[in-house]
PATILUM-344092 format. One line per field, with one value per residue: residue number from 1; x, z, y of N, C-alpha, C in turn. Coordinates in steps of 0.02 Angstrom, whole numbers. Layout:
# PATILUM-344092
pos = NUM ...
n_c1 = X ...
n_c3 = Z ...
n_c2 = Y ...
ca_c1 = X ...
ca_c3 = Z ...
ca_c2 = Y ...
c_c1 = X ...
c_c3 = Z ...
c_c2 = Y ...
END
This chain:
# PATILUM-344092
pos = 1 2 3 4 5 6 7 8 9 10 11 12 13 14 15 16 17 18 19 20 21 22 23 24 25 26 27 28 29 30 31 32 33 34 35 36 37 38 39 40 41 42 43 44 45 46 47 48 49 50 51 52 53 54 55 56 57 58 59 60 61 62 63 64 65 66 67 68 69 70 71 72 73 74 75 76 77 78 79 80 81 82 83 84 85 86 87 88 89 90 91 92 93 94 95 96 97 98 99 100 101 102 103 104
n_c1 = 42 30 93 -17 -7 23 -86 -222 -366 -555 -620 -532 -521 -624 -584 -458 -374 -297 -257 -198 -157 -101 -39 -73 -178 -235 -191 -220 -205 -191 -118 -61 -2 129 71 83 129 -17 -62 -174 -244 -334 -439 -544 -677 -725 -585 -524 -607 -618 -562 -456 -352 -360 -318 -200 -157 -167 -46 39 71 63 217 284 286 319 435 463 452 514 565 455 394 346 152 87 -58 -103 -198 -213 -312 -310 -329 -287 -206 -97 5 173 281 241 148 263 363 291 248 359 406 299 314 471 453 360 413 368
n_c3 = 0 -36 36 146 86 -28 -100 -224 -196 -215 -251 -343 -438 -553 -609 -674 -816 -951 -1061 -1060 -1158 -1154 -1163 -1043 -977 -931 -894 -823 -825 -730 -712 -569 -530 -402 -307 -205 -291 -345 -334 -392 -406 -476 -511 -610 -572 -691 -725 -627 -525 -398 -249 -194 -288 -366 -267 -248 -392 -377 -254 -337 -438 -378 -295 -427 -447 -351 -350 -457 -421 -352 -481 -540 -552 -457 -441 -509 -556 -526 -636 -626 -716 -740 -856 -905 -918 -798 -774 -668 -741 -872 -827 -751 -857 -948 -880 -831 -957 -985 -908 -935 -1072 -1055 -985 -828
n_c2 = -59 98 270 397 492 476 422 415 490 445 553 633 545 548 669 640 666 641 484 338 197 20 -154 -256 -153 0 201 329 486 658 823 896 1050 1078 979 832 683 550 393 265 86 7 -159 -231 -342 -405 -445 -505 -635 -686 -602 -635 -650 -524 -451 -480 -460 -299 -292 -330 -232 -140 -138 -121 -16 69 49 159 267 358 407 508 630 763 817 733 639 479 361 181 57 -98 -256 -328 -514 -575 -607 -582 -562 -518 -388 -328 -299 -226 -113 -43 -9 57 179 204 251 356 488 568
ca_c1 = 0 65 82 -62 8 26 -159 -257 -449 -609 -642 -497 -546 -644 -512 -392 -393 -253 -307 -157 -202 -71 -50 -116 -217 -227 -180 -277 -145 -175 -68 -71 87 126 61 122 86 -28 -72 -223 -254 -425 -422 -593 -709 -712 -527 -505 -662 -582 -550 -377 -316 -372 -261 -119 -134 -125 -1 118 52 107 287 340 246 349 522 484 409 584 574 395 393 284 90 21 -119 -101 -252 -212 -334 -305 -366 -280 -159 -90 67 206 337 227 150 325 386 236 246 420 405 268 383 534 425 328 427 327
ca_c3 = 0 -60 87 140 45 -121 -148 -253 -147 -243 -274 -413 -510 -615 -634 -727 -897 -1026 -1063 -1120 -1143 -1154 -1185 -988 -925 -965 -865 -832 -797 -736 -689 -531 -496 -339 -262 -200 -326 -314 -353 -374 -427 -498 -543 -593 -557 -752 -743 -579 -479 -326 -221 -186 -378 -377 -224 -298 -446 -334 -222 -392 -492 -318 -292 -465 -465 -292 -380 -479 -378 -344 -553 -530 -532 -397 -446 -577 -518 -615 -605 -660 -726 -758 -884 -933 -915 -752 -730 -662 -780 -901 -773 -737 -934 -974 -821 -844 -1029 -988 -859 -979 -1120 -1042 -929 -806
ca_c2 = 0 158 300 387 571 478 379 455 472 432 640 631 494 590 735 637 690 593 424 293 122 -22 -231 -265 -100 78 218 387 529 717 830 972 1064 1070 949 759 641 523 356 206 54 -33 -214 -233 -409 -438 -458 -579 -644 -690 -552 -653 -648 -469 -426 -505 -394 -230 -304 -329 -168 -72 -173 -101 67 94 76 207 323 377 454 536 735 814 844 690 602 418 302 133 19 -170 -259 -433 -531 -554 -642 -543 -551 -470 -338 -295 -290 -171 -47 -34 -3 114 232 227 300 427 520 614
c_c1 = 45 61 0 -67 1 -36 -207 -332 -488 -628 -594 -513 -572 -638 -480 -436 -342 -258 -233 -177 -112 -87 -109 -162 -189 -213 -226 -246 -187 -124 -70 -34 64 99 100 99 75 -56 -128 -225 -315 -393 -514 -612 -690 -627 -507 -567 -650 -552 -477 -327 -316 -321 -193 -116 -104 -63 83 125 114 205 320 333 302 425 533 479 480 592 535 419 341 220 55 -18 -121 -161 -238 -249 -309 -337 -336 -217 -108 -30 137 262 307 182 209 342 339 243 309 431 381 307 428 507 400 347 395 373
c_c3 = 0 25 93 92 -5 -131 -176 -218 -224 -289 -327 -457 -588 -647 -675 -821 -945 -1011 -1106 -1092 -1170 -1136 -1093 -981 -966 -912 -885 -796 -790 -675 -635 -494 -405 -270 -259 -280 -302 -366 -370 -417 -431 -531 -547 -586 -622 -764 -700 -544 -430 -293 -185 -242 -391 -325 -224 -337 -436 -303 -304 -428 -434 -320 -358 -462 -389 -328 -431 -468 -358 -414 -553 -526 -487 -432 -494 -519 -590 -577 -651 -662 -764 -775 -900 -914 -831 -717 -719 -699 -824 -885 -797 -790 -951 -951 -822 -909 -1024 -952 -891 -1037 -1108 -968 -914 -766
c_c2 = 62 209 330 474 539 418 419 433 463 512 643 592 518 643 714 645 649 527 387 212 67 -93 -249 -211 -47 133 286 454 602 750 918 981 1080 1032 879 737 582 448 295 153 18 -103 -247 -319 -462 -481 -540 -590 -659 -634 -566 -628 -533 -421 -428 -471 -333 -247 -293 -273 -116 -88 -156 -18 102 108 128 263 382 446 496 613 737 829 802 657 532 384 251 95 -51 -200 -316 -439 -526 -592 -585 -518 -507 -393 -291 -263 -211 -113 -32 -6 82 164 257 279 360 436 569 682
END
């Protein structure tokens, strides 16, 4: 679980504005200077039905999203949605991919 400065609450959700989509999940970026940035993750039902499988997803989404948190500029708001595919190697590959390309 991310801290409790960088989760993005429920009241942003429907702030973010740029929309990129990639092989697992899509992400839902905006961006407001000066502040922390912040983070969430959705793994919806369609994806895992077990509310185990689904915790596992966040648990691994977070465990890479943390090592980069380090690169992050001050003030995006990312919302990540998950959408297939759910073994970690390719997780990892993707979210890693995605970070390198679009530096925030």
């Amino acid at each position: 679980m991310f801290p409790k400065k960088n989760r993005l609450k429920s009241v942003h959700f429907k702030q973010t504005t740029e929309f990129l989509s990639f092989s697992s999940g899509c992400i839902k970026i905006k961006f407001k200077p000066e502040q922390e940035y912040r983070f969430a993750i959705v793994v919806p039902k369609k994806t895992a039905k077990l509310a185990v499988n689904r915790n596992k997803i966040k648990r691994r989404v977070s465990h890479v999203v943390k090592k980069e948190m380090k690169n992050l500029k001050k003030g995006y708001y990312i919302f990540y949605i998950h959408c297939q595919d759910w073994s970690f190697e390719n997780l990892k590959n993707n979210l890693d991919k995605f970070f390198k390309e679009n530096t925030f």
